[in-house]
ChimeraX commands (.cxc) that place a marker at each C-alpha (Angstrom):
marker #1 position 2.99,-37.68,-12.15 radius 0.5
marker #1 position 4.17,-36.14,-8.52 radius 0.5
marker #1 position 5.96,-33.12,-8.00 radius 0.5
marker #1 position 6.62,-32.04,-4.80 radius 0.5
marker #1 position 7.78,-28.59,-3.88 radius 0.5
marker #1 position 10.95,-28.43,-6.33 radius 0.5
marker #1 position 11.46,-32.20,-6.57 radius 0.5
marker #1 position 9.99,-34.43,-9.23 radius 0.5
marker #1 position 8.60,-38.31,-7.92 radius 0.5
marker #1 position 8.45,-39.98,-10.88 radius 0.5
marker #1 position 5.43,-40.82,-13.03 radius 0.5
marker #1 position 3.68,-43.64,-10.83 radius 0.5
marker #1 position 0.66,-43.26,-12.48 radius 0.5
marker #1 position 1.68,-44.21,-16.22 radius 0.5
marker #1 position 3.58,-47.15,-17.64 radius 0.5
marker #1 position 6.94,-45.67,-18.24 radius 0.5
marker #1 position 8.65,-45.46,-14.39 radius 0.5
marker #1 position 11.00,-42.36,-14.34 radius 0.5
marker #1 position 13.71,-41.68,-11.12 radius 0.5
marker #1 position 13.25,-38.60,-9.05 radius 0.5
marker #1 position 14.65,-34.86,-10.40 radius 0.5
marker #1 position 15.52,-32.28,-7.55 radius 0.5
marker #1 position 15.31,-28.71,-7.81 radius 0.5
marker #1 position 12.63,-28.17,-10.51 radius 0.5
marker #1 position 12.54,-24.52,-11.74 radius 0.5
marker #1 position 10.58,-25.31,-14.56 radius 0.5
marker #1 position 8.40,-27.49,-16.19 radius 0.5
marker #1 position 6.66,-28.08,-19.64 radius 0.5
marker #1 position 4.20,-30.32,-20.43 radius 0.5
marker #1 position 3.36,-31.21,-24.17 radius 0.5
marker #1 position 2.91,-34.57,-26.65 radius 0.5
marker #1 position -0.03,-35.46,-24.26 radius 0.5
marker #1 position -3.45,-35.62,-23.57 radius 0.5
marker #1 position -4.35,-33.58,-19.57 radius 0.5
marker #1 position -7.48,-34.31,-18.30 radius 0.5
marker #1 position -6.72,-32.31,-15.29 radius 0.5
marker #1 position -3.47,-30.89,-13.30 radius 0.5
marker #1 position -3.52,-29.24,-9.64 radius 0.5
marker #1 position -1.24,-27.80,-7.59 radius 0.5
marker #1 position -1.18,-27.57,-4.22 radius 0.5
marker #1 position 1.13,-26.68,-1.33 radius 0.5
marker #1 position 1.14,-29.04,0.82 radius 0.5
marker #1 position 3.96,-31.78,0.32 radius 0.5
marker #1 position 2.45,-34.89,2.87 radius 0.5
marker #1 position -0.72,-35.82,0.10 radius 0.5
marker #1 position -1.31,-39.48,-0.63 radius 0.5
marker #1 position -0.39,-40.64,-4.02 radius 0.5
marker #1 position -3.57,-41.28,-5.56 radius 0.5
marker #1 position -5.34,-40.68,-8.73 radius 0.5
marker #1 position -8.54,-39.45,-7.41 radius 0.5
marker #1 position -8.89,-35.99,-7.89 radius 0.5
marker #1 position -9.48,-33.46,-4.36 radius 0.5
marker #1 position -11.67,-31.23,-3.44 radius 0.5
marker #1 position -10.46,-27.43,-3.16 radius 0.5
marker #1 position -8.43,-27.09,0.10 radius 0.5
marker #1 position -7.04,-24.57,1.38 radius 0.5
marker #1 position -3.48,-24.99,0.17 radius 0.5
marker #1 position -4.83,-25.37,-3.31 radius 0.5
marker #1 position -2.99,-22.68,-5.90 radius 0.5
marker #1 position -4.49,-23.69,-9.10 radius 0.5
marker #1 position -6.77,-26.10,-10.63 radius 0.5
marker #1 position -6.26,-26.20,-14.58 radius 0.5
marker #1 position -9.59,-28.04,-15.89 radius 0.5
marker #1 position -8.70,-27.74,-19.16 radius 0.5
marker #1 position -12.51,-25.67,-19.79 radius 0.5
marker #1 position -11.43,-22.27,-21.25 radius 0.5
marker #1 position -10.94,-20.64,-17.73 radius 0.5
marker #1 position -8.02,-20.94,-14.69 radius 0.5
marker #1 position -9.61,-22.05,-11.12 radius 0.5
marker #1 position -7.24,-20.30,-9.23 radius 0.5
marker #1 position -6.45,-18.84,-5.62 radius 0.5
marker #1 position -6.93,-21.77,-3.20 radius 0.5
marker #1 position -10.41,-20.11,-2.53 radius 0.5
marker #1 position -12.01,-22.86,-0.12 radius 0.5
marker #1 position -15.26,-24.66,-0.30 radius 0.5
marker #1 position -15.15,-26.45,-3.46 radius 0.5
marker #1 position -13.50,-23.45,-6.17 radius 0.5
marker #1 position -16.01,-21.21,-5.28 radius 0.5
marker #1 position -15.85,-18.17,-8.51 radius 0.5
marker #1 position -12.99,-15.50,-7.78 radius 0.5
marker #1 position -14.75,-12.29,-7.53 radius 0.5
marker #1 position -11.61,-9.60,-6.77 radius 0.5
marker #1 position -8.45,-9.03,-5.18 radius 0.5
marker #1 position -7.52,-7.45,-2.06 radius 0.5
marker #1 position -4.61,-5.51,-1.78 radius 0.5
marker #1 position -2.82,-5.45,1.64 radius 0.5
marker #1 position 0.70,-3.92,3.28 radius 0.5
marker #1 position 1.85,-4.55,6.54 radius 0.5
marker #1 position 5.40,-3.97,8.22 radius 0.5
marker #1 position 7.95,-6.60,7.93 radius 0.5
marker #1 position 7.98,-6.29,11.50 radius 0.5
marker #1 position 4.57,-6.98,12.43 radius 0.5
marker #1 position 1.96,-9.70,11.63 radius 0.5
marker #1 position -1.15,-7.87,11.10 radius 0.5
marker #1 position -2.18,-6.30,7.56 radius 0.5
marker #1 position -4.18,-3.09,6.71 radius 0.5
marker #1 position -6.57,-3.49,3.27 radius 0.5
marker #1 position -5.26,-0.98,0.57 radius 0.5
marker #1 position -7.69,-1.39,-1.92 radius 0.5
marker #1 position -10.12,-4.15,-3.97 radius 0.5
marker #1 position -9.72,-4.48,-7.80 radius 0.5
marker #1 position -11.97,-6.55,-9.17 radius 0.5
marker #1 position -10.92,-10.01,-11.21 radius 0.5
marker #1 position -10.84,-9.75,-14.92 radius 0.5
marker #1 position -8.81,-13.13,-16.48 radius 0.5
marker #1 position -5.88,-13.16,-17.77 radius 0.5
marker #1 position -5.04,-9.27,-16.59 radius 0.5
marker #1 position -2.19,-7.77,-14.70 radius 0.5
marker #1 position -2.60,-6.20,-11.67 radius 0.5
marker #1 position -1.10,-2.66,-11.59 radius 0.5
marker #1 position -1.28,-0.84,-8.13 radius 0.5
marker #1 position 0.39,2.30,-6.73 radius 0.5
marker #1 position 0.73,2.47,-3.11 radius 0.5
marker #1 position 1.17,6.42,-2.18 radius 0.5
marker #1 position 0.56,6.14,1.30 radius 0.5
marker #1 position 3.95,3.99,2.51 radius 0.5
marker #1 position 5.70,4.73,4.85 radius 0.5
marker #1 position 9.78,4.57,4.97 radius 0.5
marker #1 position 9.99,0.90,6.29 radius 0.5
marker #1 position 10.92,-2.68,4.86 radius 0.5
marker #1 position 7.31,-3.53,3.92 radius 0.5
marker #1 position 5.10,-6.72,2.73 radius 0.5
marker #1 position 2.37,-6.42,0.24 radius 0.5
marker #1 position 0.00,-9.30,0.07 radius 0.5
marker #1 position -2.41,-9.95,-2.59 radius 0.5
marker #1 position -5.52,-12.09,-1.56 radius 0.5
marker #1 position -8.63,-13.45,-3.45 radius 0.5
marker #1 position -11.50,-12.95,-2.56 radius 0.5
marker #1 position -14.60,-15.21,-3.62 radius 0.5
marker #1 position -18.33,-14.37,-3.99 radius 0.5
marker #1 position -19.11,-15.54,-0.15 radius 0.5
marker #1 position -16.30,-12.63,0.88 radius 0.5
marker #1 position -14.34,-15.30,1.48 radius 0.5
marker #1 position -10.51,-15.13,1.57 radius 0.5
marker #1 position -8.31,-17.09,0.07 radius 0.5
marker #1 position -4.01,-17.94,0.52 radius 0.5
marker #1 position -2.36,-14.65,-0.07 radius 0.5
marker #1 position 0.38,-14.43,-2.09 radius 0.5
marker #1 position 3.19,-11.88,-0.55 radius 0.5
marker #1 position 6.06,-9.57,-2.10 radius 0.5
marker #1 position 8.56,-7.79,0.36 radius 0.5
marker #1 position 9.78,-4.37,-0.86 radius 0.5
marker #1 position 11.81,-1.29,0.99 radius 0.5
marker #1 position 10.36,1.88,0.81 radius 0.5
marker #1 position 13.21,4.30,0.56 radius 0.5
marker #1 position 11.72,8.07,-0.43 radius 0.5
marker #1 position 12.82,11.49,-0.05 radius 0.5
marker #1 position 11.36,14.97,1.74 radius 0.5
marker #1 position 7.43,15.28,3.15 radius 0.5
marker #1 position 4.68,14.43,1.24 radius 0.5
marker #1 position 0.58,15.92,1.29 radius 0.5
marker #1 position -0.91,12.37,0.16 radius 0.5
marker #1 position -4.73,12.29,-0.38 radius 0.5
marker #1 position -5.61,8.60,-0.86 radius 0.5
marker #1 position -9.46,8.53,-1.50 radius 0.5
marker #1 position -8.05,10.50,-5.04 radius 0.5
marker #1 position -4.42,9.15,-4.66 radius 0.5
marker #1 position -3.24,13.39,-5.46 radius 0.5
marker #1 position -0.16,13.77,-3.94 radius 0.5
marker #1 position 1.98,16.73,-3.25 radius 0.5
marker #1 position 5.87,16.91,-2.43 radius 0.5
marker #1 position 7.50,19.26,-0.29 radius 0.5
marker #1 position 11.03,18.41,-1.98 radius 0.5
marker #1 position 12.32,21.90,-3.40 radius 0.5
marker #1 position 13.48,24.77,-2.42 radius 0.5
marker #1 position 15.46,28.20,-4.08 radius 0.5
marker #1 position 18.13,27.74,-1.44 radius 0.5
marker #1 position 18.70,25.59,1.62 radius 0.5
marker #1 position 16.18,23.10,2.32 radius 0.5
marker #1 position 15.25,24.07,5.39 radius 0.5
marker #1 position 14.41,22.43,8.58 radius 0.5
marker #1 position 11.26,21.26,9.39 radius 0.5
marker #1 position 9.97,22.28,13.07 radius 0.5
marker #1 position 7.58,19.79,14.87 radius 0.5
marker #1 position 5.57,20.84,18.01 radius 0.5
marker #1 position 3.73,18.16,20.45 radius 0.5
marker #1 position 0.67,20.70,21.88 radius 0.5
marker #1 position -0.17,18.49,25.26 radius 0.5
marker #1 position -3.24,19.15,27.38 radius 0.5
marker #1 position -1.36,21.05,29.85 radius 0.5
marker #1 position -3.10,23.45,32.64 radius 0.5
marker #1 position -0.86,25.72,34.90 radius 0.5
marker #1 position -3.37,26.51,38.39 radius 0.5
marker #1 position -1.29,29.73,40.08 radius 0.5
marker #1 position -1.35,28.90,44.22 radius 0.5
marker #1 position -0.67,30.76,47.21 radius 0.5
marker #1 position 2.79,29.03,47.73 radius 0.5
marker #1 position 5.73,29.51,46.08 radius 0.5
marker #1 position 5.06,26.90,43.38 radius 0.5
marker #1 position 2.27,26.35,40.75 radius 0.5
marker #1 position 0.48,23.32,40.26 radius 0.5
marker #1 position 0.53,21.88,36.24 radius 0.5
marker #1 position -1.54,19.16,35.38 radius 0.5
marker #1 position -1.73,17.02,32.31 radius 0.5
marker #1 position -5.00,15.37,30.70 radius 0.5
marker #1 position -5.32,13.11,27.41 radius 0.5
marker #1 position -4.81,15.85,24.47 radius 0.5
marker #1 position -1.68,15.37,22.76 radius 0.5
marker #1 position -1.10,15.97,19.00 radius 0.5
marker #1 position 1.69,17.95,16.57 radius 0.5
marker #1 position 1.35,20.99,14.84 radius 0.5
marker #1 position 3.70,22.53,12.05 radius 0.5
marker #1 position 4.66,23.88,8.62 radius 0.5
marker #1 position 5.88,22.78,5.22 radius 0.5
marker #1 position 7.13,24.91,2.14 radius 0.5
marker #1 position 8.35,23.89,-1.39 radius 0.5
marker #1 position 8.54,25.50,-4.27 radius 0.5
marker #1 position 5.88,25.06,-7.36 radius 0.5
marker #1 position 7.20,24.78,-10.84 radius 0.5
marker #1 position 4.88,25.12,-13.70 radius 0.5
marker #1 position 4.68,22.66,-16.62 radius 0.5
marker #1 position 5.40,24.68,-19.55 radius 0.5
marker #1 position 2.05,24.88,-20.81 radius 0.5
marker #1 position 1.54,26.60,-17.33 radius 0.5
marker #1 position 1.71,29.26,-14.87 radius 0.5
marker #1 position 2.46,29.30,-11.37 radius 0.5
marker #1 position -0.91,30.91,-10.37 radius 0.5
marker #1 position -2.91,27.49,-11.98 radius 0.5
marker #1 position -1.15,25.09,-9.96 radius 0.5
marker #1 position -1.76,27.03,-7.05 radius 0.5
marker #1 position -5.05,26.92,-7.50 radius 0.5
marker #1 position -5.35,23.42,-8.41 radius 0.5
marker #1 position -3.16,22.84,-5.04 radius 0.5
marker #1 position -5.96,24.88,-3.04 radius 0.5
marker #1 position -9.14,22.62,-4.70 radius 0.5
marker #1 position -7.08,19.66,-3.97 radius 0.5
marker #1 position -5.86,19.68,-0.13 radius 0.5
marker #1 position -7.71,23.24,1.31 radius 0.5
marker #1 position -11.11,23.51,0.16 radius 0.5
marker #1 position -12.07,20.02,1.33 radius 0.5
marker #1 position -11.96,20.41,4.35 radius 0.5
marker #1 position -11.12,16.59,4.68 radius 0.5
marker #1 position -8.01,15.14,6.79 radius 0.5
marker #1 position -4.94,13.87,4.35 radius 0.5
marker #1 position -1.93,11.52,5.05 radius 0.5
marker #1 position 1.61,13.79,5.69 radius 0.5
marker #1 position 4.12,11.53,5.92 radius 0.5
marker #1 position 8.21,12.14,5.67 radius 0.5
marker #1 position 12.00,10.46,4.75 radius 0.5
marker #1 position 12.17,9.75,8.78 radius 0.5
marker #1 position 9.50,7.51,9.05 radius 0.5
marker #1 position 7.17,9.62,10.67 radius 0.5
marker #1 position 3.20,9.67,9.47 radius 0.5
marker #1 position 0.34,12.32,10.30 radius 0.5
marker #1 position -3.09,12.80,9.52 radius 0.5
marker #1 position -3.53,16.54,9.46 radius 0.5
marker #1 position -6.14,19.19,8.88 radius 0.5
marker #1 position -4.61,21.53,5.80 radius 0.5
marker #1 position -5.06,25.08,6.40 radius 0.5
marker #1 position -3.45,29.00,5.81 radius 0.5
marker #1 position -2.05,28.46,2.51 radius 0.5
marker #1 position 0.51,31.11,1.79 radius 0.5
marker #1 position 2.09,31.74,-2.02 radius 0.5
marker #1 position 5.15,34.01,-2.40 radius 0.5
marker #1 position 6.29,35.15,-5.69 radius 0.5
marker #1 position 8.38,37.29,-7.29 radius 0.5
marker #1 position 6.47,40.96,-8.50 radius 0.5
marker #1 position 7.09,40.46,-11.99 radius 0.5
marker #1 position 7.30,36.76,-13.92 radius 0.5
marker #1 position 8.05,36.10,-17.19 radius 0.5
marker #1 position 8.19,32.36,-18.58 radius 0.5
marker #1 position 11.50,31.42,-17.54 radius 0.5
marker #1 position 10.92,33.14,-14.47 radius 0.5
marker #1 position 7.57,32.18,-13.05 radius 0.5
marker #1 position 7.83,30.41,-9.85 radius 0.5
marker #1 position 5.73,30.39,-6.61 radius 0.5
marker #1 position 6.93,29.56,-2.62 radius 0.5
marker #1 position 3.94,27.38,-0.89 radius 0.5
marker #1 position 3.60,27.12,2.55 radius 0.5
marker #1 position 0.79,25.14,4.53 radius 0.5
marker #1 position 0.23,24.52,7.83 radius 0.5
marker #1 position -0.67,21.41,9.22 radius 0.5
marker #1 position -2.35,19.88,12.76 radius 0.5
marker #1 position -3.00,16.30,13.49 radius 0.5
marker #1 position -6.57,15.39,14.10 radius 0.5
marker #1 position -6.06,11.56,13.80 radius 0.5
marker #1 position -4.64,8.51,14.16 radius 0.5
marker #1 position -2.64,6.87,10.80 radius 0.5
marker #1 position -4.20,3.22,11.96 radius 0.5
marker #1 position -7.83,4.95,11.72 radius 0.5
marker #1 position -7.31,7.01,8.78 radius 0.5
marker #1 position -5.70,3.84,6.77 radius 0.5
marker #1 position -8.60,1.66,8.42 radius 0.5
marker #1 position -11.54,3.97,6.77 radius 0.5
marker link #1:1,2 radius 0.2
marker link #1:2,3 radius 0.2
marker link #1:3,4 radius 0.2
marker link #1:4,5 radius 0.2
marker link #1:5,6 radius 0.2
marker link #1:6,7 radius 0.2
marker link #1:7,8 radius 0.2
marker link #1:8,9 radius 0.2
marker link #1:9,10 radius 0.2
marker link #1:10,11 radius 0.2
marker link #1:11,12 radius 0.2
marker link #1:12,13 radius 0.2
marker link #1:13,14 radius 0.2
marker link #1:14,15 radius 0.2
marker link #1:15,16 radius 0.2
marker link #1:16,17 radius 0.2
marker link #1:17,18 radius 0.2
marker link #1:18,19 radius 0.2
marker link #1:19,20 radius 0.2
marker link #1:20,21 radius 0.2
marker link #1:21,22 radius 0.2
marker link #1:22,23 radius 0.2
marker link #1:23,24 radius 0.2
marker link #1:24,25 radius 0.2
marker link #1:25,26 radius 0.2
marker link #1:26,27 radius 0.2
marker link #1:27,28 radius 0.2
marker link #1:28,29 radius 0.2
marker link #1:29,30 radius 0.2
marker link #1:30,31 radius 0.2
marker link #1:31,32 radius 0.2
marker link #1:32,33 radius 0.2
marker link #1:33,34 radius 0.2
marker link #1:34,35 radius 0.2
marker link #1:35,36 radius 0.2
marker link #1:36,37 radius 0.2
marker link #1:37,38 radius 0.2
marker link #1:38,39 radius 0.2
marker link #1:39,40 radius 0.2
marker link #1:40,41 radius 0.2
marker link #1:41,42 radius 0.2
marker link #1:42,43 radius 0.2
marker link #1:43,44 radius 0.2
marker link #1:44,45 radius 0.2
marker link #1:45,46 radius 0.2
marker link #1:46,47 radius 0.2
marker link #1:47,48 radius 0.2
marker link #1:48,49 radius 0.2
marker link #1:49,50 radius 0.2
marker link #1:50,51 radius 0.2
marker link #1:51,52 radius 0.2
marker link #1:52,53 radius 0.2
marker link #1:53,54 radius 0.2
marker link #1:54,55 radius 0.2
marker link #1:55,56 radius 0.2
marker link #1:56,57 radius 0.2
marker link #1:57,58 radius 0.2
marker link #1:58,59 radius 0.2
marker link #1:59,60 radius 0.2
marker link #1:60,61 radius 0.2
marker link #1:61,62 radius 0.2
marker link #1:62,63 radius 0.2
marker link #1:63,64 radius 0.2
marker link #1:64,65 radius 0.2
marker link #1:65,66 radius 0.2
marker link #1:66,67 radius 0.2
marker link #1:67,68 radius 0.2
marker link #1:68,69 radius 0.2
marker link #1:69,70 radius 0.2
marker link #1:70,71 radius 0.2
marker link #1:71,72 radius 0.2
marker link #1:72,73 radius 0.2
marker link #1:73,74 radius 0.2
marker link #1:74,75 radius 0.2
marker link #1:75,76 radius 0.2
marker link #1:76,77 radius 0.2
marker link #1:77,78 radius 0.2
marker link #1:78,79 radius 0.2
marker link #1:79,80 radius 0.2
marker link #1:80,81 radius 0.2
marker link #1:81,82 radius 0.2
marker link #1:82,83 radius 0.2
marker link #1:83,84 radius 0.2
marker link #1:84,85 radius 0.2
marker link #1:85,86 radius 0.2
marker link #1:86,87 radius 0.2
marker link #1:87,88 radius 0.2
marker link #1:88,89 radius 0.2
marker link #1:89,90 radius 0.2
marker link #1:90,91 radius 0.2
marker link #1:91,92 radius 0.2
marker link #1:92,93 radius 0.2
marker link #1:93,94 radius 0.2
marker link #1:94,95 radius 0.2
marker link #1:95,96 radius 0.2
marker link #1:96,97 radius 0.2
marker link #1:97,98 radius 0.2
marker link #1:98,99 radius 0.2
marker link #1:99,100 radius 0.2
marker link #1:100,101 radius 0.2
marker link #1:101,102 radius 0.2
marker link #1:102,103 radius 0.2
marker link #1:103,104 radius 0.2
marker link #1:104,105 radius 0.2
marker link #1:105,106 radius 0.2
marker link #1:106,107 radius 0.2
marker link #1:107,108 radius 0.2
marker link #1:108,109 radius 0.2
marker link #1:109,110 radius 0.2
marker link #1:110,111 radius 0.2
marker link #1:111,112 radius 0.2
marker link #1:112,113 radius 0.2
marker link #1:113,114 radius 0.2
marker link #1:114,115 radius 0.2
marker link #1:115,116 radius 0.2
marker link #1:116,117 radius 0.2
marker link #1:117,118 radius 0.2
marker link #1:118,119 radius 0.2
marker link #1:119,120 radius 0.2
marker link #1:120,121 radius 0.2
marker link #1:121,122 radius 0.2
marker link #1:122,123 radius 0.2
marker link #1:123,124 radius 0.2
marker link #1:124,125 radius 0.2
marker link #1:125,126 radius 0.2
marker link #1:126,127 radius 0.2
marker link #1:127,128 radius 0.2
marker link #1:128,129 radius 0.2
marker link #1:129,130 radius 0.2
marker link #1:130,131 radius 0.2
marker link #1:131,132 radius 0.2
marker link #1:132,133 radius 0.2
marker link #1:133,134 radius 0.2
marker link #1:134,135 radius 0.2
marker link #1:135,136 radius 0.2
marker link #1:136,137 radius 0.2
marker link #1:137,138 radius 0.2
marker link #1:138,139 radius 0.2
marker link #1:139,140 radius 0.2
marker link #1:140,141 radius 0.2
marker link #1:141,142 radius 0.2
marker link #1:142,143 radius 0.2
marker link #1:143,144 radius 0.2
marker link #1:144,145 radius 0.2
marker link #1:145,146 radius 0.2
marker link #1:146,147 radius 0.2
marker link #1:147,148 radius 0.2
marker link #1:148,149 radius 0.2
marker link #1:149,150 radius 0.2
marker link #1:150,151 radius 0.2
marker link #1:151,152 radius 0.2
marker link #1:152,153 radius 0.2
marker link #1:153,154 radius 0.2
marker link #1:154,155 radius 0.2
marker link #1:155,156 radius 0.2
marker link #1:156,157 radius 0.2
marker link #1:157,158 radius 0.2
marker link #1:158,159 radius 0.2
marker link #1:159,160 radius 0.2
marker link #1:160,161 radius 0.2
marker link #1:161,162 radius 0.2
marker link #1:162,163 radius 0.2
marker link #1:163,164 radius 0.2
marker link #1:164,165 radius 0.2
marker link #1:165,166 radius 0.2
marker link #1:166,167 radius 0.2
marker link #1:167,168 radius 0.2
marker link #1:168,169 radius 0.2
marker link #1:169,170 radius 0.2
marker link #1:170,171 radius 0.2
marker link #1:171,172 radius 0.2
marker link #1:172,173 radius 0.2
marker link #1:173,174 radius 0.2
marker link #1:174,175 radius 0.2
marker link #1:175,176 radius 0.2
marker link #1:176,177 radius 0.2
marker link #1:177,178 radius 0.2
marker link #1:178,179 radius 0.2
marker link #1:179,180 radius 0.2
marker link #1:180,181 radius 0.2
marker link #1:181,182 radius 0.2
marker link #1:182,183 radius 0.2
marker link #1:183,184 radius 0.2
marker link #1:184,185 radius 0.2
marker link #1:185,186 radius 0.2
marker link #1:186,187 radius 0.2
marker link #1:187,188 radius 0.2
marker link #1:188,189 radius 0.2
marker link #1:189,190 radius 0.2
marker link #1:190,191 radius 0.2
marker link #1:191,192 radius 0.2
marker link #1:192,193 radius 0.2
marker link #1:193,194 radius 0.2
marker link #1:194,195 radius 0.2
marker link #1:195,196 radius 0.2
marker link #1:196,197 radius 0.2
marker link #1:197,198 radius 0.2
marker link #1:198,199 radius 0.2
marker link #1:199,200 radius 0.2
marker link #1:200,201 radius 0.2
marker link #1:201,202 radius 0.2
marker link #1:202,203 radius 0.2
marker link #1:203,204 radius 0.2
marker link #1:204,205 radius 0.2
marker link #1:205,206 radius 0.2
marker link #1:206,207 radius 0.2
marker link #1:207,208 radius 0.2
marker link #1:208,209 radius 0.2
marker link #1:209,210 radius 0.2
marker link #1:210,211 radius 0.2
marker link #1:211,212 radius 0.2
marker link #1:212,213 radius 0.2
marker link #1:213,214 radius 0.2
marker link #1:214,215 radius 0.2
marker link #1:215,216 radius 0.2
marker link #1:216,217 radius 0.2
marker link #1:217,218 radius 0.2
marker link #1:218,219 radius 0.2
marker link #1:219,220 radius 0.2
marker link #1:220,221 radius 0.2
marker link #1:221,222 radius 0.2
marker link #1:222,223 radius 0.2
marker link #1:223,224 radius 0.2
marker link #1:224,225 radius 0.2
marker link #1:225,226 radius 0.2
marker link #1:226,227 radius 0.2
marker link #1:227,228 radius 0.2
marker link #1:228,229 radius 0.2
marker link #1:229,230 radius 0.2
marker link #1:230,231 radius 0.2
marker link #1:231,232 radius 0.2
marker link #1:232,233 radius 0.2
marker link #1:233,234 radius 0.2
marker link #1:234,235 radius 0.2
marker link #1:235,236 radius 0.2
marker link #1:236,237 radius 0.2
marker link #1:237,238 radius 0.2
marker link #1:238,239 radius 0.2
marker link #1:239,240 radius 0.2
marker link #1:240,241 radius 0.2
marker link #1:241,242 radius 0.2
marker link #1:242,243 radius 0.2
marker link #1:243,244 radius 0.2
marker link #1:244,245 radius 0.2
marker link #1:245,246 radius 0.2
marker link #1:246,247 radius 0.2
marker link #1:247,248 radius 0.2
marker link #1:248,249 radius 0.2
marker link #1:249,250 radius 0.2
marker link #1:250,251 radius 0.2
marker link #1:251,252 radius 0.2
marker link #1:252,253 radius 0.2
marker link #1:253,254 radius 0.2
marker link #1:254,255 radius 0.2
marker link #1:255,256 radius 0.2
marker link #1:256,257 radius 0.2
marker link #1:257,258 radius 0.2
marker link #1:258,259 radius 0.2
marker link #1:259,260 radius 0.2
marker link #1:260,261 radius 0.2
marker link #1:261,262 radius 0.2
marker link #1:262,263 radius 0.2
marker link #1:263,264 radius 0.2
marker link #1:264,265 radius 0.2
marker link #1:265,266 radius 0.2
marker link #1:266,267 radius 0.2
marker link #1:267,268 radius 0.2
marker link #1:268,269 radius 0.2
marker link #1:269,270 radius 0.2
marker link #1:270,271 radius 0.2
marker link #1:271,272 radius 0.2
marker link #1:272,273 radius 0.2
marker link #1:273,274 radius 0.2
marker link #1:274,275 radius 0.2
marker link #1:275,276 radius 0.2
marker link #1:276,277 radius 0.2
marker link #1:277,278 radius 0.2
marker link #1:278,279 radius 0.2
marker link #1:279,280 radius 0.2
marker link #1:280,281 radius 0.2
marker link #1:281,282 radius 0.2
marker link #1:282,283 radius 0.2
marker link #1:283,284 radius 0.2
view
């Protein structure tokens, strides 16, 4: 029997000749006996019943032996070890590695991405086999579409949103500190020169609300062993698309003089400076 891509060839290979169906969706196979069924991608195969080799547009080899050969891993179905998990922009070509799960059969994969960005991304999810070696990813295309900053830590994946405030939300104020060096002359003008140091410096405030089994005073202390006392660089990244990776610092909590428990709130504010790149911190 040949399928190929959504259109079904007719059963050459058995005694009952069949004409050709277009636009398979779906297909069920029963009343038989399978000694073996493949599936590959590529459409320009010869019809023959000699069964392939793994190639690299395999997607599945069903042997029929208690287990699914799966993943167009090349040289000859070599064992399925993990999964990659990759995201890229819809606009460019090359992919950053999330994370690696490793391969248990017949389980789904569940991941949360808290690093993205606001863009139209593609996720790609590749085997790997036990040489390291990659096999045909398989890609989903989503939009990213959140609101306010976020404090993202993604060696933990903690996250912390800067989404609430008592009154007005508030602007957010963004400074670019340049290398910049002002040399005072004799004439009437000073000389300013530049060199490489460039990077952005600023502040972020939202209000904490305790669970009810909670106080305000707990969750700003698990706040301060979270993103201060570290000491380690974390992902800020906002609704316009724009992405740092900041040293935390000066936390400040403002609260009223006297709580009670519908009345118990707290007023963060952080500041933050960029000491690296996004590509090298998502690289790491």
């Amino acid at each position: 029997m040949t399928i190929m891509g959504l259109n079904f060839y007719g059963t050459e290979f058995f005694r009952s000749p069949s004409n050709s169906v277009n636009n398979i969706y779906y297909g069920e196979l029963k009343n038989g006996i399978y000694d073996e069924i493949e599936i590959r991608e590529r459409t320009d195969v010869g019809k023959t019943n000699i069964k392939d080799a793994w190639q690299i547009d395999h997607r599945a080899i069903f042997k029929f032996l208690n287990d699914l050969e799966g993943g167009n891993i090349q040289n000859s179905g070599l064992e399925i070890v993990s999964f990659a998990i990759k995201r890229r922009k819809a606009s460019e070509l090359n992919s950053i590695t999330l994370h690696h799960l490793p391969f248990v059969n017949n389980q789904q994969i569940v991941y949360t991405d808290y690093t993205q960005p606001n863009e139209d991304l593609v996720y790609s999810i590749v085997p790997i086999a036990e040489n390291n070696l990659e096999g045909k990813n398989v890609d989903v295309s989503v939009t990213s579409d959140f609101v306010g900053w976020w404090l993202v830590d993604k060696k933990c994946d903690s996250i912390l949103g800067f989404d609430k405030a008592m009154e007005s939300v508030g602007n957010v104020e963004a400074t670019l500190n340049q290398g910049r060096v002002v040399i005072e002359t004799l004439s009437k003008y000073p000389q300013v020169y530049y060199f490489d140091k460039e990077y952005e410096s600023f502040s972020l405030s939202t209000v904490i609300i305790p669970s009810e089994f909670e106080r305000s005073g707990k969750s700003y202390e698990k706040i301060l062993n979270t993103f201060i006392k570290d000491h380690r660089p974390f992902l800020v990244k906002s609704d316009t698309g724009r992405a740092f990776v900041c040293d935390v610092s000066n936390p400040r909590l403002s609260s009223p003089l006297n709580t009670w428990k519908n009345y118990d709130y707290g007023v963060l504010t952080l500041d933050f400076v960029e000491v690296q790149s996004v590509d090298e911190y998502m690289a790491e």
